[in-house]
C-alpha positions as CSV (number, residue, x, y, z in Angstrom):
1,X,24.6,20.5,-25.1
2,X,22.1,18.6,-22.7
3,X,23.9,16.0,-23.1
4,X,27.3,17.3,-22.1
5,X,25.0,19.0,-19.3
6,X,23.7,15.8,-18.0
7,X,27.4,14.2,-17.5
8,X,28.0,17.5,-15.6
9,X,25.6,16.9,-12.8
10,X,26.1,13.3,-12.7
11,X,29.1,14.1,-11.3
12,X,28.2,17.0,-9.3
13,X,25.6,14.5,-7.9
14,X,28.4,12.6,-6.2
15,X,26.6,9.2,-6.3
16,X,25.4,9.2,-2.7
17,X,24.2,5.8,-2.1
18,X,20.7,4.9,-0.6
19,X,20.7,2.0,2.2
20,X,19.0,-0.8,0.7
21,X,17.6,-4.4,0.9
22,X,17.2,-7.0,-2.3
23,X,15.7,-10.8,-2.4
24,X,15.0,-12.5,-5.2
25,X,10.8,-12.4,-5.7
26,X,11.3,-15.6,-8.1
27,X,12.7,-17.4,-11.0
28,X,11.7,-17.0,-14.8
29,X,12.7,-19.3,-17.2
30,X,15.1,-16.7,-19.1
31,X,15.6,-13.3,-19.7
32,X,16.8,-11.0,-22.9
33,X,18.6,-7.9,-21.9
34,X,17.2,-6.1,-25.1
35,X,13.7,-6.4,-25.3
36,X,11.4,-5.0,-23.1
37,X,10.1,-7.7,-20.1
38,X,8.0,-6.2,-18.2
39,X,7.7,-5.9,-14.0
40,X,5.5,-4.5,-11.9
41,X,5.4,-3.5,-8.2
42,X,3.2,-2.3,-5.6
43,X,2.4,-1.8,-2.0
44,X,-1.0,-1.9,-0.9
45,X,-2.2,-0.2,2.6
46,X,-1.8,-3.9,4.7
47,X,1.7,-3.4,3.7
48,X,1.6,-6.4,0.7
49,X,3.8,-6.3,-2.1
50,X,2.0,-6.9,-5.3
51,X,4.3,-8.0,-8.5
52,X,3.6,-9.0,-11.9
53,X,6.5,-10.0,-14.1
54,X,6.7,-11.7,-18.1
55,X,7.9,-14.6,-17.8
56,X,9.4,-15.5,-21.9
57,X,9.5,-19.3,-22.2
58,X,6.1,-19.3,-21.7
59,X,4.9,-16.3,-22.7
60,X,2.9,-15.7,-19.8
61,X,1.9,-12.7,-17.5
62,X,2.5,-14.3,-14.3
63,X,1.5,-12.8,-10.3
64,X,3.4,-13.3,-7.2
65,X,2.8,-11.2,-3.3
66,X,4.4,-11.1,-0.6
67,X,2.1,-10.6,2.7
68,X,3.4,-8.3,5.3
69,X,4.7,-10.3,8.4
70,X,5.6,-13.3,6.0
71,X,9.1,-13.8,4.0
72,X,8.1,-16.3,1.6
73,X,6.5,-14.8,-1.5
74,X,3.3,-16.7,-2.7
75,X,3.3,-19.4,-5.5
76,X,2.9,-17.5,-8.7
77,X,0.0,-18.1,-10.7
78,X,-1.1,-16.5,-14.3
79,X,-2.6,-13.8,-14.9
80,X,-4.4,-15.2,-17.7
81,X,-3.2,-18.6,-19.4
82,X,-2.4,-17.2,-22.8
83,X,-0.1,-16.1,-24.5
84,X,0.7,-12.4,-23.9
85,X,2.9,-9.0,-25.4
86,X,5.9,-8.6,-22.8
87,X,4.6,-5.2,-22.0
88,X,2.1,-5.1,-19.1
89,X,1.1,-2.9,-16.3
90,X,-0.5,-3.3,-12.7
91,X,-2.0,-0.9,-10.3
92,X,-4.4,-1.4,-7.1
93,X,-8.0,0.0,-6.8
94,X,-7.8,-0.4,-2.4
95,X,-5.8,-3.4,-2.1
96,X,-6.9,-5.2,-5.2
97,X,-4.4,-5.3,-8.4
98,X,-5.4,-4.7,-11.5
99,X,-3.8,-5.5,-15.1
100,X,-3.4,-4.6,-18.3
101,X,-1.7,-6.8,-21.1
102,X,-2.5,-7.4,-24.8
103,X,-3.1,-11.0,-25.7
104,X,-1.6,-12.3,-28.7
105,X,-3.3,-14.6,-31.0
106,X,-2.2,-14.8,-35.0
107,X,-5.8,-15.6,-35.7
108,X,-7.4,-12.8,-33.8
109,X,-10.4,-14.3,-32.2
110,X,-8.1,-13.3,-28.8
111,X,-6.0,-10.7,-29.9
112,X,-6.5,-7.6,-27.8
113,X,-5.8,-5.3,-25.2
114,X,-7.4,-6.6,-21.9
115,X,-7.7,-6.2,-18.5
116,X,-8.8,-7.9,-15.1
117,X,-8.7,-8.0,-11.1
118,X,-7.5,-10.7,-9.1
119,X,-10.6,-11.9,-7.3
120,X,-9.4,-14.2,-4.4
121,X,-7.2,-15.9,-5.3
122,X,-7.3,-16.1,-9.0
123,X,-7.6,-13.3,-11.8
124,X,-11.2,-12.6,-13.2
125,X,-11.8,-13.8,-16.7
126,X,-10.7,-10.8,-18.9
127,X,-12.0,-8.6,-20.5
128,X,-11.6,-7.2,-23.8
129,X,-10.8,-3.0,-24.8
130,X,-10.4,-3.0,-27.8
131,X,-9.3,-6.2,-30.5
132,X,-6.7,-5.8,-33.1
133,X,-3.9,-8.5,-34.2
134,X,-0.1,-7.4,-33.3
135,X,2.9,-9.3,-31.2
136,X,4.1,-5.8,-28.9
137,X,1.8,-3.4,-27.6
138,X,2.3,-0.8,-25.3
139,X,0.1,-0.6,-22.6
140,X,-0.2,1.9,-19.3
141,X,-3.0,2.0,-16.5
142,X,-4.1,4.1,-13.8
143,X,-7.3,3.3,-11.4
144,X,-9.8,6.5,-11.0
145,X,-11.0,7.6,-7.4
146,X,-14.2,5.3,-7.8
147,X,-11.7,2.1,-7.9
148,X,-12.8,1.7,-12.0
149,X,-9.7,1.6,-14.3
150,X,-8.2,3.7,-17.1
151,X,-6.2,2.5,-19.6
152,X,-3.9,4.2,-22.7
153,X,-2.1,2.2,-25.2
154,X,-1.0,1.8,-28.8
155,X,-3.1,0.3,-31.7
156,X,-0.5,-0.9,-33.7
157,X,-3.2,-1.2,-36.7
158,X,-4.2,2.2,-36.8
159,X,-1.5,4.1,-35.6
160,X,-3.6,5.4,-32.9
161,X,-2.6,6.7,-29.5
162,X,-5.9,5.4,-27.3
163,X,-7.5,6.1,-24.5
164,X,-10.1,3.8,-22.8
165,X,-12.6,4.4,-19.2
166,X,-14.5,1.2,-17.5
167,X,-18.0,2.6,-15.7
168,X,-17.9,-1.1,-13.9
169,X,-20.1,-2.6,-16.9
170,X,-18.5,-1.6,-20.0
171,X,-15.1,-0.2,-22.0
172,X,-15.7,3.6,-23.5
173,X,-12.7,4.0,-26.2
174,X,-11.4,7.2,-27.5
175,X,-8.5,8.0,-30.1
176,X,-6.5,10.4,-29.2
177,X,-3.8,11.0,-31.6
178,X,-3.5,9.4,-35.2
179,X,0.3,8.5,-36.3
180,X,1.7,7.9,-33.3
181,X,4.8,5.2,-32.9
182,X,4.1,1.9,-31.8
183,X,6.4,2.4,-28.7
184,X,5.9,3.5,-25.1
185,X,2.7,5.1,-24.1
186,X,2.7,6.5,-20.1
187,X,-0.4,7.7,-18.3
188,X,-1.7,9.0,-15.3
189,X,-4.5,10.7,-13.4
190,X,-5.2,14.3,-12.2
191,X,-7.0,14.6,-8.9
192,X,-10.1,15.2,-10.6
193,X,-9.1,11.8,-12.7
194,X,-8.7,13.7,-15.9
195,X,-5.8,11.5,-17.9
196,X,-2.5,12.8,-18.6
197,X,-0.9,11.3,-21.4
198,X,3.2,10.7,-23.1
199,X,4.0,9.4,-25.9
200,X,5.6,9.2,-29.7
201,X,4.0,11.5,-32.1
202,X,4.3,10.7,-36.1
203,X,4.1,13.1,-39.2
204,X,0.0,13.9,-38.9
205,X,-2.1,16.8,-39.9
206,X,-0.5,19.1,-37.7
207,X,2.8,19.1,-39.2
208,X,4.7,17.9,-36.7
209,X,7.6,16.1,-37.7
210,X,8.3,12.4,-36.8
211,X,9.7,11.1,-33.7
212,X,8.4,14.4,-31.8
213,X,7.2,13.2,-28.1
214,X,4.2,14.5,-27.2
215,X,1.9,15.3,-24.1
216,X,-1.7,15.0,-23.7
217,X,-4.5,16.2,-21.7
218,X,-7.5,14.4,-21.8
219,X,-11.0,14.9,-19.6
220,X,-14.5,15.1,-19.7
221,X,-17.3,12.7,-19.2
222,X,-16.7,11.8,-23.0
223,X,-13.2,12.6,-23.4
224,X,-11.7,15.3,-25.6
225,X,-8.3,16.3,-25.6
226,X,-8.0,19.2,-23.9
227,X,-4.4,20.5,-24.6
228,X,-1.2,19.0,-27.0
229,X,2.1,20.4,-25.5
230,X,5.2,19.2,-27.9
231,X,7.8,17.7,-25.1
232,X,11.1,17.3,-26.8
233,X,12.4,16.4,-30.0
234,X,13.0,12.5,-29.6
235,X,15.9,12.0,-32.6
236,X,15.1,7.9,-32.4
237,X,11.8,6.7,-30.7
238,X,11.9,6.3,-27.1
239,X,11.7,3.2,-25.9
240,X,11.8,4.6,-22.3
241,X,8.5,6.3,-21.1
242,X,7.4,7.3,-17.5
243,X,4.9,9.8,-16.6
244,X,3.7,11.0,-12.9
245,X,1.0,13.4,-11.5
246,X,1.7,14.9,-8.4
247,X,-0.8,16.1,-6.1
248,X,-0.6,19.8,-7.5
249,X,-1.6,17.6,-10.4
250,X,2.0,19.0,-12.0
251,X,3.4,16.0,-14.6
252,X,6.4,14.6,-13.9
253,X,7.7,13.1,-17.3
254,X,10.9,10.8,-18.5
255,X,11.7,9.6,-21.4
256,X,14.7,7.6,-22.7
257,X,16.9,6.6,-26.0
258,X,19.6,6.0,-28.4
259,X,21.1,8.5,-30.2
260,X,24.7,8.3,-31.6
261,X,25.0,4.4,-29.7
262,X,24.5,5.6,-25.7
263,X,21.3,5.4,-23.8
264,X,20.0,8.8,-22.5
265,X,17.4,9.5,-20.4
266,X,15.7,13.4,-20.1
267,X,13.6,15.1,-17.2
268,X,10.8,17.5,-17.7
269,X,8.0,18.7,-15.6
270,X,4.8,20.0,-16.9
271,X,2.5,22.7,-15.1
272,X,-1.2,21.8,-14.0
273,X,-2.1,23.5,-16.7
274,X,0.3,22.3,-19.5
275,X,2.2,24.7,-21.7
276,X,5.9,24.9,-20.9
277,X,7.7,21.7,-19.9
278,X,10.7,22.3,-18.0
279,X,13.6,20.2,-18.6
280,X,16.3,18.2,-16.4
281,X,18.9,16.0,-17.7
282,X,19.2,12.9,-16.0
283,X,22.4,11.2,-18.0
284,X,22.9,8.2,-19.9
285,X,21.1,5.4,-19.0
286,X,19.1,2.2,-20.1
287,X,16.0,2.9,-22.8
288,X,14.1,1.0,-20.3
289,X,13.0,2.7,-16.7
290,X,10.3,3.6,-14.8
291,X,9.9,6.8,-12.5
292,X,7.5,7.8,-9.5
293,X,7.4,10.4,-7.6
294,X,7.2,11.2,-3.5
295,X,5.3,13.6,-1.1
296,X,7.1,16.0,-1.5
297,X,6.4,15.9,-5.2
298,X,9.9,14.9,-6.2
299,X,10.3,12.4,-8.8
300,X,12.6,9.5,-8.7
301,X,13.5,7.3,-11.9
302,X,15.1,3.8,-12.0
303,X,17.4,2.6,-14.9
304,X,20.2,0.5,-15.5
305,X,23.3,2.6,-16.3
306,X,26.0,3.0,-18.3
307,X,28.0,1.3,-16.1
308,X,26.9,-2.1,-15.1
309,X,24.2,-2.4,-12.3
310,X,20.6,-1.2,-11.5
311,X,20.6,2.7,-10.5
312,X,18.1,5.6,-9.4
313,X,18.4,9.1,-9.8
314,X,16.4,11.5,-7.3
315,X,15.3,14.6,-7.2
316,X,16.3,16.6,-3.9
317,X,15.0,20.2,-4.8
318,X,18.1,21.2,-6.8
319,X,19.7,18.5,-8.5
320,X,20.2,14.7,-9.0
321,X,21.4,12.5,-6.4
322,X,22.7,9.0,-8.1
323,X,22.6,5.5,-6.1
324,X,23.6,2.2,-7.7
325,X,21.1,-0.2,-6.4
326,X,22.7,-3.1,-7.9
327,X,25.9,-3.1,-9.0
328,X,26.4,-6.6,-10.5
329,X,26.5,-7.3,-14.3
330,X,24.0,-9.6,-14.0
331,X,21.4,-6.8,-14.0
332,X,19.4,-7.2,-17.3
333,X,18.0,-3.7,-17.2
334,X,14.9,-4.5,-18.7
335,X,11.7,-3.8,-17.2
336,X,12.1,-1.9,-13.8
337,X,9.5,-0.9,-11.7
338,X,9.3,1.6,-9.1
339,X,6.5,3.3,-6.5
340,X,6.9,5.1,-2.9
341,X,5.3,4.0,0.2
342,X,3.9,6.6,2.4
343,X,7.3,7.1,4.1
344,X,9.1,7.9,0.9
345,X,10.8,4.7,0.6
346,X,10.9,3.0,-2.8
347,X,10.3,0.2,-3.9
348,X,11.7,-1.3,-7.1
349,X,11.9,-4.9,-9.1
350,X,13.7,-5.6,-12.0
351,X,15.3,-8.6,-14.0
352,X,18.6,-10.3,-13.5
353,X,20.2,-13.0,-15.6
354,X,22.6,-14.6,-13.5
355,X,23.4,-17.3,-10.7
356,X,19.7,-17.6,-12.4
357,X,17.4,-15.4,-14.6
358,X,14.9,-13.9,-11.9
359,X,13.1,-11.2,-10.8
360,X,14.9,-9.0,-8.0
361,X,12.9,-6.6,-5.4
362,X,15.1,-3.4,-4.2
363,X,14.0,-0.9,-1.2
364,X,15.3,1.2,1.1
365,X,11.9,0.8,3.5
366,X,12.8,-0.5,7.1
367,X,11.3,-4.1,7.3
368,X,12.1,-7.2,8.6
369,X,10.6,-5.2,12.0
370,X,9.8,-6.9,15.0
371,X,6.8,-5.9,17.2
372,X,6.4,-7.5,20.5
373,X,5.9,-7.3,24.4
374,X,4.5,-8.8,27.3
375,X,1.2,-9.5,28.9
376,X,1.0,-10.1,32.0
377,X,-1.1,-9.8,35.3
378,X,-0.4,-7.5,37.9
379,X,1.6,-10.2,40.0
380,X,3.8,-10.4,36.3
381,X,2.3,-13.3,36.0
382,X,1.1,-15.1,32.5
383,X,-2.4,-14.6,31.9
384,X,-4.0,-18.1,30.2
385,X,-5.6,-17.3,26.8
386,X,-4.1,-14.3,26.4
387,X,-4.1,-12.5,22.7
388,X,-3.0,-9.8,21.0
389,X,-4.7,-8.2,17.9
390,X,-2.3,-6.8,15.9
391,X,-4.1,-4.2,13.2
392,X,-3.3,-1.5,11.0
393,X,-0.7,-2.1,7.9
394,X,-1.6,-5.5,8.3
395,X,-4.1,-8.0,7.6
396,X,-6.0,-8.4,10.8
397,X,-4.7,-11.3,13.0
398,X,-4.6,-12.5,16.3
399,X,-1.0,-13.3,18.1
400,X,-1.2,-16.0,20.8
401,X,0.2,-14.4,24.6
402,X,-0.7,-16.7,26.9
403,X,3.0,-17.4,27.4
404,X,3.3,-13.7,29.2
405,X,4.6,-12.5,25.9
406,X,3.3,-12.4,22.3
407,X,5.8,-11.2,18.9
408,X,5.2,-10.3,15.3
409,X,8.5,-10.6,12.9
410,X,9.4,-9.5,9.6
411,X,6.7,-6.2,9.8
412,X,7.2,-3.4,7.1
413,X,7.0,-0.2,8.2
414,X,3.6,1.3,8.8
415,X,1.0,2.0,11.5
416,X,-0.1,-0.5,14.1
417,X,-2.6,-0.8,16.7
418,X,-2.0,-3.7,19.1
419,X,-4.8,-4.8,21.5
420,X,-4.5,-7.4,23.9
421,X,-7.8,-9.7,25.1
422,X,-8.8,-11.8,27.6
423,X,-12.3,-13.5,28.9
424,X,-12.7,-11.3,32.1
425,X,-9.7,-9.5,31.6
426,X,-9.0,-5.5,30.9
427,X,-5.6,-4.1,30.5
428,X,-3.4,-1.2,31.4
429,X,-3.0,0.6,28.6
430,X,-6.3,-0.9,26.6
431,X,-4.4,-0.5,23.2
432,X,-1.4,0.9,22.0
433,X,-1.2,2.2,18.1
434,X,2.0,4.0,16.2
435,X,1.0,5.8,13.4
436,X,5.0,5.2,12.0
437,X,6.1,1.9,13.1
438,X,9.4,2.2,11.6
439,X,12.3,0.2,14.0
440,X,11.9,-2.7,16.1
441,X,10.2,-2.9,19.6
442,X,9.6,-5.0,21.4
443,X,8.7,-3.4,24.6
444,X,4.9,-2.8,23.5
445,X,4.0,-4.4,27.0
446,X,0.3,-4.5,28.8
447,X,-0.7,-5.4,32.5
448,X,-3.7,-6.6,33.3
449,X,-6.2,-8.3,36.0
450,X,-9.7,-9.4,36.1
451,X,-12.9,-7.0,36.0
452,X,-16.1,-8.1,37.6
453,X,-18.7,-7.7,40.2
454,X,-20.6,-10.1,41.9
455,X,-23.2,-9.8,45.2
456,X,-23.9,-12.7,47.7
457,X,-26.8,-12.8,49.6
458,X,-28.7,-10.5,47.4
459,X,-31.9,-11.8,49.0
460,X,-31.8,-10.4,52.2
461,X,-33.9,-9.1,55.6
462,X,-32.0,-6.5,57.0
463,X,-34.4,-5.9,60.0
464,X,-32.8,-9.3,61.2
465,X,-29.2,-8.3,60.8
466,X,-28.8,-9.5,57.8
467,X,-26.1,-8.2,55.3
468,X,-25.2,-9.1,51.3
469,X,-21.7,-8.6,50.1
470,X,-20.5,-6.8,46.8
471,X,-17.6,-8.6,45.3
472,X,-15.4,-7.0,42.8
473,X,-12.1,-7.1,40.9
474,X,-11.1,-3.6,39.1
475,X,-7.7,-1.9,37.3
476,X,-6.0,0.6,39.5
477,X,-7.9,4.0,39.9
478,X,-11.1,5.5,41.3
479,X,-13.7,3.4,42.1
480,X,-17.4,4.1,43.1
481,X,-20.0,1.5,44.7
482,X,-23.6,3.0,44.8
483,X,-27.0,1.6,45.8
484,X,-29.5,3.4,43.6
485,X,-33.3,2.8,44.3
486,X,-35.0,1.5,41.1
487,X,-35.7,5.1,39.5
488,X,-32.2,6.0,40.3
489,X,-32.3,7.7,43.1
490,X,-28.9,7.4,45.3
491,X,-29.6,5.3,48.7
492,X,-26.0,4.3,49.8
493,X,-22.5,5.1,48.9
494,X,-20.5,1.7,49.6
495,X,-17.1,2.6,48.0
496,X,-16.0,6.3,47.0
497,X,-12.3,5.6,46.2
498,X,-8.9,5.3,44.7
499,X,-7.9,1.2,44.5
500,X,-4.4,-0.7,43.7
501,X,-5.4,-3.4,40.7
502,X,-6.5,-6.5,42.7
503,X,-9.8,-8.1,43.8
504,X,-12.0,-6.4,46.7
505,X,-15.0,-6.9,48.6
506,X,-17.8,-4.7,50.9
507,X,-20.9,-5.2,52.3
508,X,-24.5,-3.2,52.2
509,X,-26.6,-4.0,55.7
510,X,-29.8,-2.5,53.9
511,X,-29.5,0.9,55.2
512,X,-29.4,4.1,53.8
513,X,-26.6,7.2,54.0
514,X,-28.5,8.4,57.0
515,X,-28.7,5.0,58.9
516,X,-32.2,3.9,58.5
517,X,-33.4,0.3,57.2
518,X,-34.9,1.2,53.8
519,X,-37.8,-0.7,52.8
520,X,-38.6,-3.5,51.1
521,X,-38.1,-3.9,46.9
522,X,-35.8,-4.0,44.0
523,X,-32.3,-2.0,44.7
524,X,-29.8,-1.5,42.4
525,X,-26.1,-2.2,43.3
526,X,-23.4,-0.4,40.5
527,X,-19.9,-0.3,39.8
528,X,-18.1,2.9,38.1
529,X,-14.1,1.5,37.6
530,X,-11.6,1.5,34.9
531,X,-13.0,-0.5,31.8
532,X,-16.3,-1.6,34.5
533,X,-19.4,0.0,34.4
534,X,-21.9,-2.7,36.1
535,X,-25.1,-2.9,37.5
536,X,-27.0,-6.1,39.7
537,X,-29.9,-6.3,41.7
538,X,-30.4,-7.0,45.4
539,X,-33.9,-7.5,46.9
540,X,-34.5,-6.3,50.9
541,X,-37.3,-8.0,52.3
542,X,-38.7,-7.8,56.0
């Protein structure tokens, strides 16, 4: 009955298709369309693609980024230089990626599920959860709200669903669930960082029968599970397994299998709370997929389908909407990984196998942006030395303008600030910022003109008829000249006045607002413009 319920609403669906891009991130040395390779994606807040991928020849976890503003990924290194399970994950404390992978090694001096942090540029030496001699392990990470990882994943040896916590010194293990299946383990964190956990119960103490998929709540400062909710009867093992927590903390779960020789892949959401799971069918699909889920706390899975090519399913409110992503056969299906930026936009990578085995990026985010402008003086002239400081979803850089006009290509979508600079220079407006950059400009233009005051003949008798003269450059807008004695007290207003941009000059004859020669000492002289708030000294001596 689901099933015939799920092919129902795939075509009510109606297949509307997202706008997407897709590049190739880079090349592996092959690819199997049956067993599980593992990729994984994400998007840090400077707007820089992290990826992780297995690469099979070698049997190495291998790391590749592309840097917001750039379109050439990075040369991939290893993870770690051993060989590895094709089952990984990836996820970013900040901007910093971390990973989890078990190592293989027949004599078990290595063997063991690890993790590390790319430091700089090269992965930390790992370190080791917990050891125990296998070739696949399932594996799944989240990072807690203090940047410190968590980690669940299957001990083939025991049988044992586990759970582990780093407190930034050391690993704290804790079994979860005996007789579980050594297949896919999901987990995530509540807002509070208590785990949620999905995965392949076996017959155990509590008389549940085989292949029954389960769901785990898991907390406390030494964990304890806190609640067991059965999810669905799973008639072969899943090799499919996605799990997301919202931000009502509800769990969005997906699992996926073979039963009767077609892929399937089913929907349910768990409370905050546990206890009932509702249920969605999704359709047939690929045992292998990964799912996320948006602001609006709408879950979106990634698959390869029936038909060839790499789809998504998304939830609007009320049912499925179906894109194909990639529609060419030479989508392997294996390994897909999704997240959403802060837009909602996805981003997704997965394997192909033909005009070369690679690894693929799909998104529908709006990049390949361009930011620009001019900056120019008030006469729309160049100003030499010019920058701009373009900040925000971005690494911090500076963007040369001393042309008159300065551009930054191939952005991704995000928030900006752009500040232009100059020695001596202020400009009209001082910054400008877009909290959702999200098309092209490239009309972000500044004016600006020198700020300053100087005096000449600050030394100076006015008894004799002698005079000193305030120079000063300012921004258009009010501007105020004042001679203040050397306690502050107001002696002469010189200029009390609205000015065009431009340079400007007046003269003090050492006499006060009511005409009389002051006498002799330390004045002060002070400007109060746009962006210039100076003070100098004159001396009156007679």
């Amino acid at each position: 009955m689901k099933k015939a319920l799920a092919v129902l609403l795939m075509m009510a669906a109606g297949g509307l298709r997202a706008a997407v891009t897709t590049e190739q991130v880079t090349t592996v040395s092959a690819v199997s369309s049956t067993t599980f390779m593992g990729t994984n994606v994400a998007l840090d807040s400077l707007n820089t693609v992290h990826v992780t991928y297995y690469d099979p020849a070698s049997q190495r976890l291998r790391y590749t980024k592309l840097v917001n503003g750039q379109t050439t990924w990075s040369a991939p290194i290893n993870v770690i230089d051993q060989t590895v399970s094709p089952r990984s994950d990836m996820k970013l404390s900040g901007n910093t990626p971390h990973v989890v992978f078990y190592e293989i090694d027949a004599t078990g001096s290595r063997a063991g599920v690890k993790h590390t942090q790319l430091n700089g540029s090269t992965f930390q030496s790992p370190t080791t959860i917990q050891s125990f001699v296998s070739t696949i392990t399932y594996v799944s990470l989240a990072v807690a709200s203090n940047g410190q990882p968590r980690v669940a994943f299957n001990n083939t040896v025991s049988s044992a669903t586990v759970y582990a916590a780093y407190s930034g010194t050391v690993w704290s293990t804790h079994t979860v669930h005996i007789s579980s299946y050594p297949t896919a383990v999901a987990l995530d964190l509540a807002s509070d960082d208590t785990p949620r956990l999905a995965f392949l119960t076996g017959g155990d103490s509590l008389g549940l029968p085989d292949d029954r998929l389960g769901y785990f709540a898991v907390g406390g400062s030494t964990p304890t599970v806190k609640g067991w909710w059965p999810v669905d009867w799973a008639t072969a093992p899943p090799s499919g397994l996605a799990l997301a927590v919202d931000d009502n903390n509800q769990s969005h779960i997906f699992d996926s299998y073979t039963s009767g020789g077609s892929p399937w892949i089913e929907y349910y959401l768990a409370s905050s709370t546990g206890g009932f799971l509702n249920y969605e069918p999704v359709g047939g699909g690929s045992e292998f997929l990964d799912a996320a889920v948006n602001s609006l706390e709408r879950p979106t899975v990634v698959y390869l389908s029936t038909a060839p090519g790499f789809s998504r399913a998304a939830w609007n409110g009320t049912g499925w909407e179906y894109s194909v992503l990639d529609g060419s056969a030479a989508v392997a299906g294996v390994g897909p990984s999704v997240v959403y930026n802060r837009f909602d936009h996805f981003l997704a990578t997965y394997y192909t196998t033909a005009p070369a085995a690679a690894v693929h990026l799909q998104t529908d985010a709006n990049r390949g942006l361009t930011l620009g402008g001019t900056v120019q003086d008030f006469a729309a002239a160049a100003i030499p030395g010019a920058v701009v400081q373009l900040a925000g979803s971005i690494a911090t850089g500076n963007l040369p303008a001393g042309t008159g006009s300065y551009s930054q290509l191939n952005l991704w979508e995000g928030g900006y600030t752009v500040t232009p600079s100059a020695a001596g220079y202020a400009y009209v407006p001082a910054s400008q910022s877009f909290a959702s950059f999200q098309a092209t400009n490239t009309t972000v233009n500044f004016v600006g003109g020198p700020v300053n005051i100087d005096v000449a003949d600050n030394l100076f008798d006015p008894s004799k008829g002698e005079i000193m003269t305030v120079n000063y450059s300012v921004l258009p807008g009010a501007v105020l000249v004042r001679v203040y004695t050397l306690r502050g007290v107001p002696v002469k207003t010189l200029v009390d006045g609205s000015h065009a941009a431009g340079a400007f000059s007046t003269t003090w004859d050492g006499r006060n607002d009511a005409g009389e020669i002051v006498a002799s000492g330390i004045y002060l002289i002070r400007i109060e413009a746009d962006r210039l708030n100076k003070i100098l000294k004159a001396a009156v001596v007679k």
